[in-house]
C-alpha positions as CSV (number, residue, x, y, z in Angstrom):
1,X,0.0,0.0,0.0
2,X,1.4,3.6,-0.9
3,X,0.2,6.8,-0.9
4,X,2.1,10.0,-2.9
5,X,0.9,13.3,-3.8
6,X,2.0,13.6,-7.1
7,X,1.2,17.3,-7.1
8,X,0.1,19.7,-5.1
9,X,-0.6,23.5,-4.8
10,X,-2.3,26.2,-6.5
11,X,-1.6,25.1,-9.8
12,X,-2.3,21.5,-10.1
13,X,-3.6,18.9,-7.6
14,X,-3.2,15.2,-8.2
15,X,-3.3,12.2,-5.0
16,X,-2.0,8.4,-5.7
17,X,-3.2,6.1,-3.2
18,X,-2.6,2.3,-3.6
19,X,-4.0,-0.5,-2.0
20,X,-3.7,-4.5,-2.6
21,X,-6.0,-4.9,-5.0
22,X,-6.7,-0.7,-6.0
23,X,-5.7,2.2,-7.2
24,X,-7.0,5.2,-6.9
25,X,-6.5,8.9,-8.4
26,X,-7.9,12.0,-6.0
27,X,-8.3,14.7,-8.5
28,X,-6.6,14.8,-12.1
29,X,-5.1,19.0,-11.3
30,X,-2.6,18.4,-14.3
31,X,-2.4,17.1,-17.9
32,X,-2.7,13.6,-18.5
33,X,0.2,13.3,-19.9
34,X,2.2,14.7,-16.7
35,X,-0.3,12.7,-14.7
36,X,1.0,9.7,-16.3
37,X,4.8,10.7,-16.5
38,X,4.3,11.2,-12.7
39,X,2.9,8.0,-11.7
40,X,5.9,6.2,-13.8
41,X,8.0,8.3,-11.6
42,X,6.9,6.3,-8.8
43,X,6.4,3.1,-10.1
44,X,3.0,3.2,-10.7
45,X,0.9,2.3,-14.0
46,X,-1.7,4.7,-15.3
47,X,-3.5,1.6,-17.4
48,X,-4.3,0.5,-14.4
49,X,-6.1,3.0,-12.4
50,X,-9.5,1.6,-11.1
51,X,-10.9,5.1,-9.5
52,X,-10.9,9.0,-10.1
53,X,-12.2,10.8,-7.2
54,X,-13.6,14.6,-7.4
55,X,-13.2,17.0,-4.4
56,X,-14.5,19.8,-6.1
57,X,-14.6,21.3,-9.9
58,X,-11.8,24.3,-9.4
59,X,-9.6,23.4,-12.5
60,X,-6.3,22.9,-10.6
61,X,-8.1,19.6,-9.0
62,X,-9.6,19.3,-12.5
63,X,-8.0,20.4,-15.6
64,X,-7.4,16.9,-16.9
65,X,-10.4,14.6,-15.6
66,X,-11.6,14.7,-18.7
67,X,-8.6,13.4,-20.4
68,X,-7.6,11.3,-17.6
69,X,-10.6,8.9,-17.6
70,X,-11.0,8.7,-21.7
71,X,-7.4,7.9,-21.9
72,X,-7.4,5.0,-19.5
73,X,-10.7,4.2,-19.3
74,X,-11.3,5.4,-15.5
75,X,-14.6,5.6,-13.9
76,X,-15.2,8.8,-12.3
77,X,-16.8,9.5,-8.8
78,X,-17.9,12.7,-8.3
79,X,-20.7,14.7,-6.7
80,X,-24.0,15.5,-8.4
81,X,-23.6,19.2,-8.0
82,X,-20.0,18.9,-8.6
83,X,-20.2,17.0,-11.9
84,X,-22.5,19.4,-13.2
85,X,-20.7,22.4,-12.2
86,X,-17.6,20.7,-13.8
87,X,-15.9,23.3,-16.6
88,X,-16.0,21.4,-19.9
89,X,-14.7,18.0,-19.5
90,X,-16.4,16.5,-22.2
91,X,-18.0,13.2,-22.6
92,X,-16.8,10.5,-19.7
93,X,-16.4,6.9,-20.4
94,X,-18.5,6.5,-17.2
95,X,-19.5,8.6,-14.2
96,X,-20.5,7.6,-10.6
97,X,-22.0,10.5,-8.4
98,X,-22.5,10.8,-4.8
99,X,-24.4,13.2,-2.2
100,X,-22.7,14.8,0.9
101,X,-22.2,11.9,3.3
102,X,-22.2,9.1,1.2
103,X,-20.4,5.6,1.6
104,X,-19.7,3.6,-1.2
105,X,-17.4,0.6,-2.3
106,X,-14.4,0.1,-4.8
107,X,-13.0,-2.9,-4.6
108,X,-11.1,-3.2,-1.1
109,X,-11.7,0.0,0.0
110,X,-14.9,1.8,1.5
111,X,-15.0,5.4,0.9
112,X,-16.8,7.8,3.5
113,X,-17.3,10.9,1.7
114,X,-17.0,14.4,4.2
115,X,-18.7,17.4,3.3
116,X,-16.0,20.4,4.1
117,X,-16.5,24.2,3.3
118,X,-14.8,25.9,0.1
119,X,-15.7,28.5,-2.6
120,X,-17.4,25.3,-4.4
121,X,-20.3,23.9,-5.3
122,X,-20.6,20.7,-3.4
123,X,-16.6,20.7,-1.7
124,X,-15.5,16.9,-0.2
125,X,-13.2,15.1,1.9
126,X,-12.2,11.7,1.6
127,X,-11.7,8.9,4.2
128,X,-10.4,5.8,2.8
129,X,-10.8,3.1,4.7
130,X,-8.7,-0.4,3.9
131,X,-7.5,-3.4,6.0
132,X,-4.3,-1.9,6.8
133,X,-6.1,1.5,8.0
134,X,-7.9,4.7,7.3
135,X,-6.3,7.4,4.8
136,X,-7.9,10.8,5.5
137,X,-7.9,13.7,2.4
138,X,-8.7,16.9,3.3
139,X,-7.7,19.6,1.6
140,X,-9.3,23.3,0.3
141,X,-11.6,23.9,3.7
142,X,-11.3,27.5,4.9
143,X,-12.7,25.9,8.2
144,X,-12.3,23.0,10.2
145,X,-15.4,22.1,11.0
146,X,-16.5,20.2,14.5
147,X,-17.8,17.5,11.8
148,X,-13.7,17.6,10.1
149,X,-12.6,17.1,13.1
150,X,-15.4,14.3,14.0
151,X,-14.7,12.2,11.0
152,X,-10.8,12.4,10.5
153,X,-10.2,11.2,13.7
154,X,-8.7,7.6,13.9
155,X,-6.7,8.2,10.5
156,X,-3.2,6.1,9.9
157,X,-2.4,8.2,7.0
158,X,-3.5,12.0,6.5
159,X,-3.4,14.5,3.7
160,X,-3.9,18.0,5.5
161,X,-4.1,21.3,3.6
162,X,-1.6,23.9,5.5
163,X,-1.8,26.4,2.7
164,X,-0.5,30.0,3.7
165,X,1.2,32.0,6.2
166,X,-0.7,34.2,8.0
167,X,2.0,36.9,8.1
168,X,3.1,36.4,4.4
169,X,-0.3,36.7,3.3
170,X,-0.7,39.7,5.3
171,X,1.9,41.4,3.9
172,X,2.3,40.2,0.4
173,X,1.3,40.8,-3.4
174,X,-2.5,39.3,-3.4
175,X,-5.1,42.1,-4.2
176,X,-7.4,42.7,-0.6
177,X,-10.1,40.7,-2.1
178,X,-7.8,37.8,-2.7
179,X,-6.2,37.7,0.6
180,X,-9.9,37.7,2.0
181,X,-10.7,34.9,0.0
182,X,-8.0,32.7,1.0
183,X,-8.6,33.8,4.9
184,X,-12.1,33.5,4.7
185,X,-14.5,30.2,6.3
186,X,-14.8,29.2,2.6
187,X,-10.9,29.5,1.6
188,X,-8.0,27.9,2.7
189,X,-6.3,26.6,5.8
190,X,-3.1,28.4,7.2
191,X,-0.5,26.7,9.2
192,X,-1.3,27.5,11.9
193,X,-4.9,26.5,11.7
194,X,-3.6,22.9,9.9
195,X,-1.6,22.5,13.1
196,X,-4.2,22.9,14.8
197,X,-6.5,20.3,13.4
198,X,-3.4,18.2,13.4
199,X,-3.6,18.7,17.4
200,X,-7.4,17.8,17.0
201,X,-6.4,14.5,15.0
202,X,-3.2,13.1,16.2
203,X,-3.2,9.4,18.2
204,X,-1.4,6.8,18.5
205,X,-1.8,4.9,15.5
206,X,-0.9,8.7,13.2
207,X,2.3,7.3,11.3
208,X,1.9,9.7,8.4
209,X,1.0,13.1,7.3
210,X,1.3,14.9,4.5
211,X,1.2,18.7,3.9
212,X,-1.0,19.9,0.8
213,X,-2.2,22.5,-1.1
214,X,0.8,24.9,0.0
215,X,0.8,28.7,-1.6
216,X,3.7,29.4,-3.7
217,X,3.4,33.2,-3.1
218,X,1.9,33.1,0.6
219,X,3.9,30.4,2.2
220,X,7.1,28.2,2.5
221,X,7.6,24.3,3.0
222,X,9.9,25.5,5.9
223,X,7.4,27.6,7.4
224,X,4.5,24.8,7.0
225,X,7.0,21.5,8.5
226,X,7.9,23.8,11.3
227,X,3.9,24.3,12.3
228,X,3.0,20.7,11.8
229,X,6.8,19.4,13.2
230,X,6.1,21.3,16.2
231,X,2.6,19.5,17.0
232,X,4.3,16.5,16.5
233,X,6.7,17.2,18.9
234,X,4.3,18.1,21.2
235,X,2.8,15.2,20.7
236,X,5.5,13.4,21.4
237,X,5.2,11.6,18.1
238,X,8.7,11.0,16.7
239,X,7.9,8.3,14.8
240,X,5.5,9.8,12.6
241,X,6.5,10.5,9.2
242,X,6.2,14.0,7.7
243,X,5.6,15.0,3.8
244,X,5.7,18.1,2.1
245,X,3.8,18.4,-1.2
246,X,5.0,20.3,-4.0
247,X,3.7,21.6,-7.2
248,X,6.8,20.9,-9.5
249,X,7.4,16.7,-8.5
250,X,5.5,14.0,-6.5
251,X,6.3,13.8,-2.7
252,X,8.3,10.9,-1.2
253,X,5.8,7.9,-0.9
254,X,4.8,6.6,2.4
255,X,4.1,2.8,1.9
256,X,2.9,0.0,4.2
């Protein structure tokens, strides 16, 4: 089992997670070509995707769904609201929506689906949960909600969005109305309030998390490890591996 964010950040989103007998895609944020390139990277085979999940239909989560699933032939999941709000896609070889809420089955995984708040339509989390564990996704919430916190709890693996720094985004280049967007209950998560859901979610059985979604222009992977490390420490959770997403190669993989 292996999960990998292949990219990750304002300009492209894309998740890997493996399983023994799955594989799933969280969001197609780049071509389909560099999707694929990027799953080679890491050993993994595009043919064989099973599974494209949908948080949402902002196009760096889904600028190449559409050529994603014609290419190899992979069933979509997606939210009703979502899949119509999607922004030209095109025909799909075959779609599979959801409501808020919803469980469903793919092969050896049961996926819980978490409604989160975002600038969207119909914005969702992910918990995947397998033999070996739960893998929580939660990314692009400008709040997180008593319900977040509810759900994600009891996660081996977690993909956390810890997007901006409060000061950096204070003081730098984004118009007003930008900067309000991204602060706002229905933007993005800074590190300090990622660490603080990381506080929220930590336990024993925490052996990975991974740091998503972070600003280019409004943060630092320094500044973002050092919020997150720091809970950790607190924790005292030593053992737990960190990840840092970035927008230009996939992360390390954490596998199981």
């Amino acid at each position: 089992m292996q999960v990998c964010l292949l990219a990750s950040g304002s300009k492209g989103n894309a998740i890997y997670v493996e399983t023994a007998e799955s594989r799933l895609l969280i969001d197609a944020g780049l071509s389909a070509r560099e999707i694929g390139r990027r799953l080679q990277v890491i050993g993994a085979e595009p043919e064989r995707l099973d599974a494209l999940l949908v948080t949402h239909e902002h196009r760096d989560h889904c600028c190449g769904l559409g050529p994603v699933a014609r290419r190899w032939n992979v069933p979509v999941h997606v939210h009703q609201a979502t899949h119509e709000a999607l922004p030209g896609v095109g025909k799909l070889p075959s779609t599979v929506t959801f409501d808020s809420g919803d469980t469903f089955r793919l092969r050896d995984i049961e996926v819980q689906t978490v409604p989160i708040t975002h600038d969207a339509v119909a914005p969702t989390g992910f918990i995947l949960s397998t033999s070996a564990g739960k893998i929580g996704i939660v990314t692009d919430l400008g709040l997180a909600t008593r319900l977040v916190a509810d759900r994600f709890k009891g996660c081996r693996v977690l993909v956390l969005e810890s997007n901006h720094d409060e000061d950096l985004l204070r003081d730098g280049p984004y118009p007003w109305h930008l900067k309000q967007r991204v602060r706002s209950r229905h933007g993005h998560l800074s590190n300090n309030e990622a660490a603080q859901l990381l506080r929220d979610l930590h336990w024993d059985g925490l052996e990975a998390v991974f740091l998503a979604h972070l600003s280019e222009t409004n943060n630092t992977p320094q500044l973002a490890e050092a919020c997150a490390r720091g809970v950790l420490e607190e924790q005292g959770a030593s053992s737990t591996q960190l990840f840092i997403g970035s927008q230009n190669k996939p992360s390390d993989c954490f596998v199981w």
